[in-house]
LOKELUM-941604 format. One line per field, with one value per residue (C-alpha): residue in one letter; x negated, y negated, z; chain; residue number from 1. Coordinates in steps of 0.25 Angstrom, whole numbers. Layout:
rest: [A, ...]
u: [X, ...]
v: [Y, ...]
w: [Z, ...]
kette: [A, ...]
nr: [NUM, ...]
***
This chain:
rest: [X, X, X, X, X, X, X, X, X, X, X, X, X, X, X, X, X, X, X, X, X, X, X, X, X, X, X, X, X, X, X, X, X, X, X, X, X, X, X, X, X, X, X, X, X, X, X, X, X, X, X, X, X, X, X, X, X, X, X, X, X, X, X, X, X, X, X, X, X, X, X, X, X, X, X, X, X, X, X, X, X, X, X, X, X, X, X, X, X, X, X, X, X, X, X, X, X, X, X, X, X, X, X, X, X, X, X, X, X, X, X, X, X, X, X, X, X, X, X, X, X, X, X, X, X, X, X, X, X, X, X, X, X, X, X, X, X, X, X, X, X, X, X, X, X, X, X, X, X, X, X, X, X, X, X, X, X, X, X, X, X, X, X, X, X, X, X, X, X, X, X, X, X, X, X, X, X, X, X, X, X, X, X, X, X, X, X, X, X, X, X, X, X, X, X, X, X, X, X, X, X, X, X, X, X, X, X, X, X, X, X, X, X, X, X, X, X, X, X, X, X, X, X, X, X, X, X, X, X, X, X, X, X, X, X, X, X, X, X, X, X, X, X, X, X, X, X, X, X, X, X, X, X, X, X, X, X, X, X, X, X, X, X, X, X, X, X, X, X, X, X, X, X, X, X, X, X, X, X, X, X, X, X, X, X, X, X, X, X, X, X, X, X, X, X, X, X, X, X, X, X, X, X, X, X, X, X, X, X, X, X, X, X, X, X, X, X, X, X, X, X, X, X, X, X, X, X, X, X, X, X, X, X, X, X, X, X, X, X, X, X, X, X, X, X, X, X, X, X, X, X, X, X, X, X, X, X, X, X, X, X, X, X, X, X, X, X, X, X, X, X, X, X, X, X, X, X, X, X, X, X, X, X, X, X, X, X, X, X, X, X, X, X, X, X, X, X, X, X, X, X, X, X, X, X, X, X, X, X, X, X, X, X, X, X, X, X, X]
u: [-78, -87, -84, -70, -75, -76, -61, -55, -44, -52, -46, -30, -23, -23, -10, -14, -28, -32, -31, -48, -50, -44, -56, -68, -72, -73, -82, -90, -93, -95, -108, -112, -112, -117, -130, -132, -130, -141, -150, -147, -150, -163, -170, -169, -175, -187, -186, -187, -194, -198, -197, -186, -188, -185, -175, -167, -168, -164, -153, -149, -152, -141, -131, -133, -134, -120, -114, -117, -112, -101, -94, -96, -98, -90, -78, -80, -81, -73, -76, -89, -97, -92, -95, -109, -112, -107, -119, -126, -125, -126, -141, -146, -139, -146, -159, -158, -154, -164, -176, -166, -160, -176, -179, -168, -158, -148, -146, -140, -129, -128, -127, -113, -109, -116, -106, -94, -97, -99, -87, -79, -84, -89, -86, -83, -95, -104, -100, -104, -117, -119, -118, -127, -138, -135, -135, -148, -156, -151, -156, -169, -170, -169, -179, -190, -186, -190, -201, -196, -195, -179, -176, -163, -160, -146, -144, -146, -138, -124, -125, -128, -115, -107, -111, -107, -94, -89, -90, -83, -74, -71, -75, -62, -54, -58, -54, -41, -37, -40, -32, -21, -23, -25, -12, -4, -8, -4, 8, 11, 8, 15, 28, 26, 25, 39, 46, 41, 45, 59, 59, 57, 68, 78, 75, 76, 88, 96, 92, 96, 109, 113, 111, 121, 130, 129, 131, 141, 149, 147, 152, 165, 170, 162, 162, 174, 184, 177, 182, 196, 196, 192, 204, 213, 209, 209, 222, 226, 221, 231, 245, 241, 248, 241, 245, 237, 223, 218, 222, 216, 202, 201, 204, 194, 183, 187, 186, 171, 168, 174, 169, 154, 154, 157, 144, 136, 142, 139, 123, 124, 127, 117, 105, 109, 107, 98, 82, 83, 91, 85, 75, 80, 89, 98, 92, 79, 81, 86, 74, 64, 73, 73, 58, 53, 62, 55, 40, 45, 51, 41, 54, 54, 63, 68, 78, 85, 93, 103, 111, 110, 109, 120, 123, 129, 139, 128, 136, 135, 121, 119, 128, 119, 106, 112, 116, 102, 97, 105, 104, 90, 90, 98, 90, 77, 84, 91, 90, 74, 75, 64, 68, 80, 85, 91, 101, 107, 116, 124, 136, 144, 154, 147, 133, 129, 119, 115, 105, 102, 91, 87, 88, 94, 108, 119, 133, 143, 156, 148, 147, 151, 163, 156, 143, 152, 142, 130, 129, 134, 127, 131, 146, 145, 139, 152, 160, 152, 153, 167, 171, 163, 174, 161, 158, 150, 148, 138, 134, 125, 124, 115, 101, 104, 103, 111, 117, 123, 131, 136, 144, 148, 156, 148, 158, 159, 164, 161, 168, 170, 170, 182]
v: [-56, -64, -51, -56, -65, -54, -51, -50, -59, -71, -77, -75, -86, -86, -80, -69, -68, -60, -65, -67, -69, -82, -83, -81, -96, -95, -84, -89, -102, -93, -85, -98, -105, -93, -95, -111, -111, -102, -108, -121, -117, -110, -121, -130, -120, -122, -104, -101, -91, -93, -105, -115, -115, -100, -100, -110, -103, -89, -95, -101, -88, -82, -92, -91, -75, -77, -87, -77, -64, -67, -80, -78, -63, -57, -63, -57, -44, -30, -16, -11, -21, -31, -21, -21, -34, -37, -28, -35, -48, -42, -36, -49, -58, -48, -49, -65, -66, -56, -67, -77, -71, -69, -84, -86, -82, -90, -83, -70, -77, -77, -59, -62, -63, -50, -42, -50, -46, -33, -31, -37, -31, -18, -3, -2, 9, 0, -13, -5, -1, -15, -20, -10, -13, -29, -28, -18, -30, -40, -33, -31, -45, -48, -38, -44, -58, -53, -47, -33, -18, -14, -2, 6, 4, 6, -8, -11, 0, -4, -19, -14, -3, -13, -25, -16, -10, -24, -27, -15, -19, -31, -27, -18, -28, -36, -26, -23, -34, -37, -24, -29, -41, -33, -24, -39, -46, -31, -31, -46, -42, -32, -38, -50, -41, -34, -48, -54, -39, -42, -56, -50, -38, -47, -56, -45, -39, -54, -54, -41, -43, -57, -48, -38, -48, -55, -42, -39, -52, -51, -37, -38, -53, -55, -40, -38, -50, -48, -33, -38, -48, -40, -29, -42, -45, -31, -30, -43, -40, -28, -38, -48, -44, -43, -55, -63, -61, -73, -70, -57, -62, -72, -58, -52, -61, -63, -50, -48, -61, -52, -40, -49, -55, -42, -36, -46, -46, -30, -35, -44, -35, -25, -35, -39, -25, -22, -23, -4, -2, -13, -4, 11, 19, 22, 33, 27, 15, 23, 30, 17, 10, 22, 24, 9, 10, 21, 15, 2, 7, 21, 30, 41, 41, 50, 47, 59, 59, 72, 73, 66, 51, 44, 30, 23, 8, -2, -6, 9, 10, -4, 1, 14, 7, -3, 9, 14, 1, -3, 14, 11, -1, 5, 16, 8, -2, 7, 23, 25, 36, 44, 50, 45, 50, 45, 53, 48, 58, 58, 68, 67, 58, 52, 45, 48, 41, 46, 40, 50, 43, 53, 41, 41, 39, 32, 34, 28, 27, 19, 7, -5, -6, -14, -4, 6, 16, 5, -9, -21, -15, -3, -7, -15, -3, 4, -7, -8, 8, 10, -2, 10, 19, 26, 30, 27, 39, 35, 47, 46, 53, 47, 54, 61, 51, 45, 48, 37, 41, 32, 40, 31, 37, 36, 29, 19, 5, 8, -1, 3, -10, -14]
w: [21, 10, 3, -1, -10, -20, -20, -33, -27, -26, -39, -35, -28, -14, -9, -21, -12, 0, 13, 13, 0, 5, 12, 2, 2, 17, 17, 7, 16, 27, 20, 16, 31, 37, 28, 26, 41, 44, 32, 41, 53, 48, 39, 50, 61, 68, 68, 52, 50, 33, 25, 24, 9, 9, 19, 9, -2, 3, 8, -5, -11, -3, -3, -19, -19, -10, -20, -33, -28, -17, -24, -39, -42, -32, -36, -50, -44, -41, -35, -36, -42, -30, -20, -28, -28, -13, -10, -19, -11, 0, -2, -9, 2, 14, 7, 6, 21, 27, 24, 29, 42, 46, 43, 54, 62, 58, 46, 53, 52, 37, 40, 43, 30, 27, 34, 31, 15, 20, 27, 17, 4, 6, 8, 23, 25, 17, 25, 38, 33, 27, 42, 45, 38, 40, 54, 53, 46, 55, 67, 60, 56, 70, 76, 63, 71, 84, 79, 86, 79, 78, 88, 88, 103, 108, 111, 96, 90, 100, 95, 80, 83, 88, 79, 66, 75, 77, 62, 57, 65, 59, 45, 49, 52, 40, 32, 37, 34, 22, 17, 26, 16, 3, 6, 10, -3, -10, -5, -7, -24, -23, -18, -28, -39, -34, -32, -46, -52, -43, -49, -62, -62, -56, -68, -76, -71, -71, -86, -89, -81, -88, -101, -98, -93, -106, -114, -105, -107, -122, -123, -115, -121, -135, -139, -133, -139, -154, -153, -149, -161, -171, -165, -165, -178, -185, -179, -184, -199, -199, -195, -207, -218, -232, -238, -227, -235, -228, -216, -215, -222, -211, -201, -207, -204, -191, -188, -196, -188, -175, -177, -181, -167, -160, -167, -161, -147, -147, -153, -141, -130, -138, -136, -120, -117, -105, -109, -107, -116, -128, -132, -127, -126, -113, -107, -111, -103, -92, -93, -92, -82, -74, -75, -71, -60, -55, -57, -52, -39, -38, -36, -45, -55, -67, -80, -85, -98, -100, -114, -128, -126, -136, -139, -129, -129, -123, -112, -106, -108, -100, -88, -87, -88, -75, -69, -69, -65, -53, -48, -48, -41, -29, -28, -27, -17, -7, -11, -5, -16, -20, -33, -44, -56, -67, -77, -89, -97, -108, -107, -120, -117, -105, -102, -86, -77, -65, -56, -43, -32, -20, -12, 3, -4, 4, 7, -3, 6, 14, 4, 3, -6, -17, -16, -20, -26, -26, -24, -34, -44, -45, -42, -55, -61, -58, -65, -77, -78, -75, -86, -96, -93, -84, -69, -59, -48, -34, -27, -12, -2, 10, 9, -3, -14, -24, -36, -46, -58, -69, -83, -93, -105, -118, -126, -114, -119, -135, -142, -157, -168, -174]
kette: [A, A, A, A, A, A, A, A, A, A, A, A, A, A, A, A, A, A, A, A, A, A, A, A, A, A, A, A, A, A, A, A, A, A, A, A, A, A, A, A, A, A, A, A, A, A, A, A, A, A, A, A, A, A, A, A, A, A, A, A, A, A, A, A, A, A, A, A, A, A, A, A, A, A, A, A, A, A, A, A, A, A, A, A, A, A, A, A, A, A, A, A, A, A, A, A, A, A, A, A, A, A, A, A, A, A, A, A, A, A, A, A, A, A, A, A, A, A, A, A, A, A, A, A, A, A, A, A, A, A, A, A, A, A, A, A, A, A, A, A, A, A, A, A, A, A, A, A, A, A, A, A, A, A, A, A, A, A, A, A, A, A, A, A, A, A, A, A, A, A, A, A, A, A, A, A, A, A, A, A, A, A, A, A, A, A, A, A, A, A, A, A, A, A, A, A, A, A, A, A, A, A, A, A, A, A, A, A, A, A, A, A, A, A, A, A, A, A, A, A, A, A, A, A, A, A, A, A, A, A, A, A, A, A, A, A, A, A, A, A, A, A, A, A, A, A, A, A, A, A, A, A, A, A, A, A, A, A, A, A, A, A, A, A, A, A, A, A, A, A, A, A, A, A, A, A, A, A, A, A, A, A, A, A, A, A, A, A, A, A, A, A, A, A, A, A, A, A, A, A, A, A, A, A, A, A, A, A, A, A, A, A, A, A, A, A, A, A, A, A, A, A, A, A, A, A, A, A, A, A, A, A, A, A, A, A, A, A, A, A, A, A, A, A, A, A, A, A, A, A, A, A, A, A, A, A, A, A, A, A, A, A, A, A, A, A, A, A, A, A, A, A, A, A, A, A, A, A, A, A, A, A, A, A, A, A, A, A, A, A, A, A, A, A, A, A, A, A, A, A, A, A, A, A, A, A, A, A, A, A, A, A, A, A, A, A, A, A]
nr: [1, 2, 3, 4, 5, 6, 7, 8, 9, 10, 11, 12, 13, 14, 15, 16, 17, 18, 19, 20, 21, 22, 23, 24, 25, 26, 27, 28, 29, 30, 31, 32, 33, 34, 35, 36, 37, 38, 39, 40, 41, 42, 43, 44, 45, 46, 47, 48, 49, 50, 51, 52, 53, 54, 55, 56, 57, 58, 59, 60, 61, 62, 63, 64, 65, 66, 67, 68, 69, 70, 71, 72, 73, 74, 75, 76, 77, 78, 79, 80, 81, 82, 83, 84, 85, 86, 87, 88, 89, 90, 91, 92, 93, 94, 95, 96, 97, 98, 99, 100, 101, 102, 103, 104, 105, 106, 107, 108, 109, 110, 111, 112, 113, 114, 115, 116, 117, 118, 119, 120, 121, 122, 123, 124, 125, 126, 127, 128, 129, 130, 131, 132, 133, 134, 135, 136, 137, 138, 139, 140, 141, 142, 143, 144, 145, 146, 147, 148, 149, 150, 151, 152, 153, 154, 155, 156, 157, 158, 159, 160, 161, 162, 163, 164, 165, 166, 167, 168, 169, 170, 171, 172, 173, 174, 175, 176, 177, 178, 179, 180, 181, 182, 183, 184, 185, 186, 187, 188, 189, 190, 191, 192, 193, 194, 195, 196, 197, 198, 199, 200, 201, 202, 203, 204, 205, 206, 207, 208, 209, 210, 211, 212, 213, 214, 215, 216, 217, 218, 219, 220, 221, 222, 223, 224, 225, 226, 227, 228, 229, 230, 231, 232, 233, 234, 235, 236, 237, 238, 239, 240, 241, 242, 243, 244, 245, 246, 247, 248, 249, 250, 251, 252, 253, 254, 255, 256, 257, 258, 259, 260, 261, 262, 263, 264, 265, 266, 267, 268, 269, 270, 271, 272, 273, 274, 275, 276, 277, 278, 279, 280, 281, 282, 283, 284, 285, 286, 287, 288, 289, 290, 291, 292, 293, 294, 295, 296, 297, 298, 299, 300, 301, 302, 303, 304, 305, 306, 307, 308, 309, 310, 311, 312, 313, 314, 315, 316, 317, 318, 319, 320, 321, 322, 323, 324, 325, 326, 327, 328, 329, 330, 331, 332, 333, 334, 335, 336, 337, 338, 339, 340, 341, 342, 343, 344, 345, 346, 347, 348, 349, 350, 351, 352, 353, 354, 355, 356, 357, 358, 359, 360, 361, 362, 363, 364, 365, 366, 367, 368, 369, 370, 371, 372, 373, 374, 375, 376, 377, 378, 379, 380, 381, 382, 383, 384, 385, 386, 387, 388, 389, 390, 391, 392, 393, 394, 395, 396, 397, 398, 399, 400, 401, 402, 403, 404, 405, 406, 407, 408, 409, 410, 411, 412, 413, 414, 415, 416, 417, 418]
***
């Protein structure tokens, strides 16, 4: 497996790694041993066939040749010009060895990591006629040692069958696991990616929730008292009687001072609207809320809009847009559905939002009392709806989907300036 040095994965840490990446220093000392070894072994031989000084440098040669492609290029290397450059190695390294290998025995071990790099980096048909062909010389190398033609006898050709049967076997094995591996280390991204993208929606969702709660809080205190000041102080100019020019200057600027602070309350809960509906309008947030849910969760979704769209009091178009939201949410998290729609449609005096899954639906009577038509969520979806003077309407049946409807009346919680 020295072919897993060129994995492009050799640079990330090394939980980020393969399993035998893990392992690439270890295979390089493996080709190194399983040649200095033999170089060892054959220098200080009474059986050399050619020169020591030869002997030494071939070796070097190799070692060097295995130190330039397999540990600085290959690394640098992807595709096609890997797979080209592994067989580039292995002709130059094949042709160092032969001399070698017939200098002496011992340096058949050296083969060995021949196959393993074929095994580990090339094309499964082309590894099994690399071993082929190895194994090919190898026997002739042998039958030049013994000074004895090669013949095709049957007894060669059964070991030669079983030789390359119990390396494909293994070269088999090899490989299964490492795309067990490669599918373990893809799913472990991919389930980091969904908990920092988890991480980051609930981040998002607790700032966008801590906005509304501040927009809320501002509108029905802040907003709410400076409207019933300046009605305490109209009302108070009208009892003064007209001699008190004073008295009714100093109401007066009370009142513009009133009436001041209540634009800027109204400015306030206008800016802390949800981040939607900063830059579009309401159906067009629908519409981009609806379809990012659908990229994100790969249920297919659709946003309709029916009627003439028409200005609507912030605090409706918030309710609609967390109505979407926390629709959506249920039906990724418990309807299995294939297929959901989302309606907005403006009727006159009413705006409607239907959200309608093909999900495996549930029975309502069956629920909890405070998952009356949905969970928390959508319980205080209710309330916030039914404060606007709106509805809220759950429709399921079990295998038969589920229909939420939410009407809200277009003049929902206007307030008109003093």
């Amino acid at each position: 497996m020295t072919g897993s040095t060129t994995s492009p994965g050799k640079n990330l840490p090394p939980r980020k790694r393969h399993a035998w990446e893990r392992w690439v220093s270890i295979w390089h000392i493996v080709f190194y041993v399983t040649l200095v070894l033999p170089m060892f072994l054959a220098l200080f031989s009474n059986e050399l066939s050619y020169p020591p000084g030869l002997v030494l440098g071939l070796s070097l040669a190799m070692g060097a040749w295995y130190a330039i492609i397999m540990i600085w290029r290959m690394p640098r290397l992807q595709g096609r010009r890997q797979l080209a450059w592994t067989l580039v190695y292995l002709f130059g390294a094949i042709t160092l060895w032969i001399p070698l290998a017939r200098a002496h025995p011992a340096f058949y071990l050296t083969a060995s990591s021949f196959y393993g790099l074929m095994w580990g980096t090339l094309p499964f048909g082309l590894a099994v006629a690399g071993n082929i062909l190895l194994t090919g010389v190898i026997i002739w190398l042998q039958s030049l040692g013994v000074n004895k033609p090669v013949t095709l006898s049957a007894e060669l050709i059964i070991i030669w069958v079983i030789a390359l049967g119990w390396s494909v076997l293994l070269a088999l094995w090899m490989r299964s696991v490492m795309r067990e591996s490669a599918e373990r280390k893809r799913l472990i991204e991919e389930l980091e990616a969904a908990q920092s993208s988890l991480a980051s929606a609930e981040r998002q969702a607790g700032i966008l929730q801590e906005r509304q709660r501040m927009a809320q809080e501002i509108h029905d205190t802040l907003a709410q008292d400076f409207t019933s000041i300046v009605m305490q102080l109209e009302a108070a100019d009208q009892l003064v009687p007209e001699g008190l020019t004073a008295a009714k200057s100093h109401i007066q600027k009370a009142r513009d001072t009133a009436r001041l602070s209540l634009v800027q309350a109204r400015r306030l809960v206008q800016a802390l609207r949800p981040e939607p509906l900063e830059e579009a309008s309401l159906p067009e947030a629908l519409r981009r809320v609806t379809n990012r849910w659908s990229q994100e969760t790969g249920i297919k979704a659709g946003f309709t809009l029916t009627g003439d769209p028409c200005p609507l009091h912030p605090e409706a178009e918030v309710t609609l847009l967390r109505a979407t939201q926390e629709a959506l949410t249920n039906i990724q998290k418990h309807a299995e559905a294939h297929a959901v729609s989302v309606t907005l449609s403006y009727m006159g005096d009413q705006v409607a939002l239907d959200v309608q899954d093909d999900g495996r639906g549930f029975d309502p009577e069956s629920q909890p009392t405070h998952q009356n038509g949905g969970g928390y969520g959508l319980q205080t979806m209710r309330e916030r709806v039914e404060q606007m003077r709106g509805m809220v309407v759950l429709e399921s049946t079990p295998g038969q989907g589920t229909t939420l409807a939410v009407q809200i009346p277009v003049d929902s919680q206007v307030e008109s300036l003093p």
